[in-house]
N, C-alpha and C positions, 0 to 999 in steps of 0.2 A: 448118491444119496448117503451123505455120512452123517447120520443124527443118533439119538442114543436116546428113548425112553421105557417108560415099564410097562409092560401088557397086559393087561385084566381081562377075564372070561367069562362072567357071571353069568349063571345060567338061570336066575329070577329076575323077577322086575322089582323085587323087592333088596337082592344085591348090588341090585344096577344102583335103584338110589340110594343107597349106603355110597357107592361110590362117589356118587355125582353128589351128595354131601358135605363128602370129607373135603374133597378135592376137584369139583366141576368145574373151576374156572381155569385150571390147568391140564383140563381131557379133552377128547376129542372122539367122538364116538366110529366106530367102524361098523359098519353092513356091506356093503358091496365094495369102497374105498376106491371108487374108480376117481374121484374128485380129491378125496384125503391122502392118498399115496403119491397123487400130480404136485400139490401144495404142501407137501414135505419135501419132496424132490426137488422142487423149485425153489424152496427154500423160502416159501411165503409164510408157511406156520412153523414153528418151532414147541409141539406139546409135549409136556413130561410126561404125559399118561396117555397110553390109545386104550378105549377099555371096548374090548368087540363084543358085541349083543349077538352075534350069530346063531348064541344059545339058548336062546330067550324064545320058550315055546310061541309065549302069550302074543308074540310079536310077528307070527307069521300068519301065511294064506289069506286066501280071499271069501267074502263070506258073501251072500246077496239075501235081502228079505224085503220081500213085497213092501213092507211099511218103513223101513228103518234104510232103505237103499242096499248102495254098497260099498265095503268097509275092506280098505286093501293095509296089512299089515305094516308096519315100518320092514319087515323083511322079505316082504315081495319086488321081485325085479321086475326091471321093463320084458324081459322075456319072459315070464311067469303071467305079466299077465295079457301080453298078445298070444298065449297061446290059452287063456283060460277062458273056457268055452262060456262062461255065466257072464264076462265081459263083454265078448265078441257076439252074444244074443242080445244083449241089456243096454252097452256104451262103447258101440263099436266106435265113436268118434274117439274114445279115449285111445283105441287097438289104432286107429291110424297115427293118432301124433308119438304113441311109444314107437311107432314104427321110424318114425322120424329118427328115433333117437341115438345116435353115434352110430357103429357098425354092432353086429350079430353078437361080436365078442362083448364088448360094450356092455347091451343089451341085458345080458345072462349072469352080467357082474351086477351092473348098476343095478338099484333101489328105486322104485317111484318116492316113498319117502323121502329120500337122500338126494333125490333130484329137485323136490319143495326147498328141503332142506338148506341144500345150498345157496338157496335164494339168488339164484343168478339171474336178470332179466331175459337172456333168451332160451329159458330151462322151454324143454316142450309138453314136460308135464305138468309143469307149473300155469301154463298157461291156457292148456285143457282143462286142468284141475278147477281151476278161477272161473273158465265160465262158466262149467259147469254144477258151478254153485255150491264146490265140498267147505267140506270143513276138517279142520284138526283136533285130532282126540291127543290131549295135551296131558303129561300126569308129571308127577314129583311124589316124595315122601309124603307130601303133608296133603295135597289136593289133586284131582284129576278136575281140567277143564275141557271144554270145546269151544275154539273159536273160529270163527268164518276165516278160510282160507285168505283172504285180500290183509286180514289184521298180521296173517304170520309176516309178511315182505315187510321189510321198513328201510330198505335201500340194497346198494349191493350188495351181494354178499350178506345181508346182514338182517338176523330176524328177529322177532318181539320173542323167542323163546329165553327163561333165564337160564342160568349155569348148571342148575340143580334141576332142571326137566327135560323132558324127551318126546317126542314125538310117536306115542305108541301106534298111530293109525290116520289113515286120511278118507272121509265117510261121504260118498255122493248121495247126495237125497234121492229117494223112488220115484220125483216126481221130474227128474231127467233124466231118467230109461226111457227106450224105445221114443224119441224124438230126433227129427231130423237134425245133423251136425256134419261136419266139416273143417278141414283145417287146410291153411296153403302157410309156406316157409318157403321163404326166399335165401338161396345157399351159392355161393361162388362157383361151386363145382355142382357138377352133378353126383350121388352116393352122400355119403357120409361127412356131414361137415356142420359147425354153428351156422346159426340164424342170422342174417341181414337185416330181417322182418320176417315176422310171421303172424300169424290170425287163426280164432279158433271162433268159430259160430255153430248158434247152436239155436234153433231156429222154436219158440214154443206158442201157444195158442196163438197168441194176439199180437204177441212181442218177440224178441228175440236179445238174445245176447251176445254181447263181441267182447273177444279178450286178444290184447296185442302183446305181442313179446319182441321185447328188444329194442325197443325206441321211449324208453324209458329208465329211470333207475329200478324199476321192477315192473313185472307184469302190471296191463293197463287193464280192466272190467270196466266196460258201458253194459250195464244192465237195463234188460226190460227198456229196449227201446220199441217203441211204435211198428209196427211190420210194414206200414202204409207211413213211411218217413220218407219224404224225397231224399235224391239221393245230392243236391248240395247243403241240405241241413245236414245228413247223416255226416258229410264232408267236414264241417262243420264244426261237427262232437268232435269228431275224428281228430281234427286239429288240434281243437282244444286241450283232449286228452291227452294226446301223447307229448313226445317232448326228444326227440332221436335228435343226435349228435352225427358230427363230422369226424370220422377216424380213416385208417388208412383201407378198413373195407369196403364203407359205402361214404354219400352224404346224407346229410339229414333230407335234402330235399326227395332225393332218389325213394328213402326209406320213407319218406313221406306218400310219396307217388306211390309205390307200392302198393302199400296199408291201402288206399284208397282202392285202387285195383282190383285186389284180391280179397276186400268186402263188398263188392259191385257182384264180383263173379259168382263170391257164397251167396249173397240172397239171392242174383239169378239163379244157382244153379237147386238153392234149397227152395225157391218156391213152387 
């Protein structure tokens, strides 16, 4: 890895935008850098500026409220929050798909933000996150917004955040705590390894929700479908929605058959 840029430390969120001001469209944000240190080394990105938030109080921990949900920092890791006990009471579905995530080491570096972030179709946070119905606590200099997690994705790689904003936080609604969920990922190997397909359900009153990852240019959301939907309609959406490709890991068909599979198995197993 021979590159050469300048490093910034800001330790406000009010320095951070000064930064991403002057100069956003040529930084590259660090938290965990499990993703941004692999795509310097590979020599995918070329940034003149890393500017690290790691000291950016406003940006950590996890908080829970009965009315408002629950709100995990842009500096919580996937190990922070499989071991945080207010998760593993409230959205254990979430504690299984971080479990998913890389190996241990992985884990204790990587970001659940940073894993949105990256917008990669088979993020496994991303795809819990989605059906779970979060949202992104969005801010800049001049505005703080929130938008429903499905608007962040707009392809690979690639998100609706602009140059000069951040990702302060990602906010699950209180009204998918303690509701039945589950996740199945389909992996080459057994342990640690990317997604084939994978599925996250999350099963509530009436209806239920599916979000697929990796057989799309981003995470897929069928919302609030029928709980009593047979299962060649449900088939159906399924098709419809996704959109999986032929590479040298799987086929589209295979990945197709999957997806199909292992939302059979979730509604059996959740109802």
């Amino acid at each position: 890895m021979l590159t050469s840029f300048d490093y910034f430390a800001p330790r406000s969120i009010d320095d951070l935008h000064e930064l991403l001001d002057s100069d956003g469209e040529n930084a590259e944000l660090l938290a965990g850098g499990t993703d941004l240190l692999v795509d310097i080394r590979n020599e995918n990105i070329s940034p003149e500026k890393i500017i690290d938030i790691k000291n950016i109080d406003k940006l950590a921990g996890i908080e829970f409220d009965p009315g408002d949900g629950l709100t995990i920092g842009a500096l919580v890791t996937c190990g922070e929050l499989i071991d945080s006990e207010i998760v593993r009471e409230n959205y254990p579905y979430l504690v299984e798909a971080a479990l998913d995530l890389g190996s241990r080491q992985v884990r204790n570096r990587a970001t659940v933000v940073g894993n949105l972030c990256n917008a990669s179709p088979c993020a496994d946070m991303g795809r819990a996150l989605l059906c779970a119905e979060a949202e992104v606590i969005v801010s800049s200099s001049k505005q703080s917004r929130t938008l429903p997690l499905e608007d962040l994705f707009t392809g690979v790689k690639e998100t609706s955040l602009a140059d000069n904003e951040i990702a302060e936080a990602v906010r699950v609604p209180a009204e998918m705590a303690n509701i039945p969920g589950g996740n199945k990922k389909l992996k080459r190997i057994k342990g640690h390894d990317l997604s084939l397909a994978s599925v996250t359900m999350l099963k509530k009153q009436n209806s239920f929700n599916l979000a697929v990852g990796s057989c799309a240019t981003t995470p897929v959301l069928l919302a609030d479908i029928d709980i009593n939907i047979e299962k060649e309609e449900l088939a159906e959406q399924i098709e419809a929605a996704i959109a999986p490709i032929d590479d040298q890991r799987a086929s589209k068909e295979y990945r197709t058959f999957m997806i199909k599979t292992y939302v059979n198995r979730l509604k059996d197993e959740l109802n």
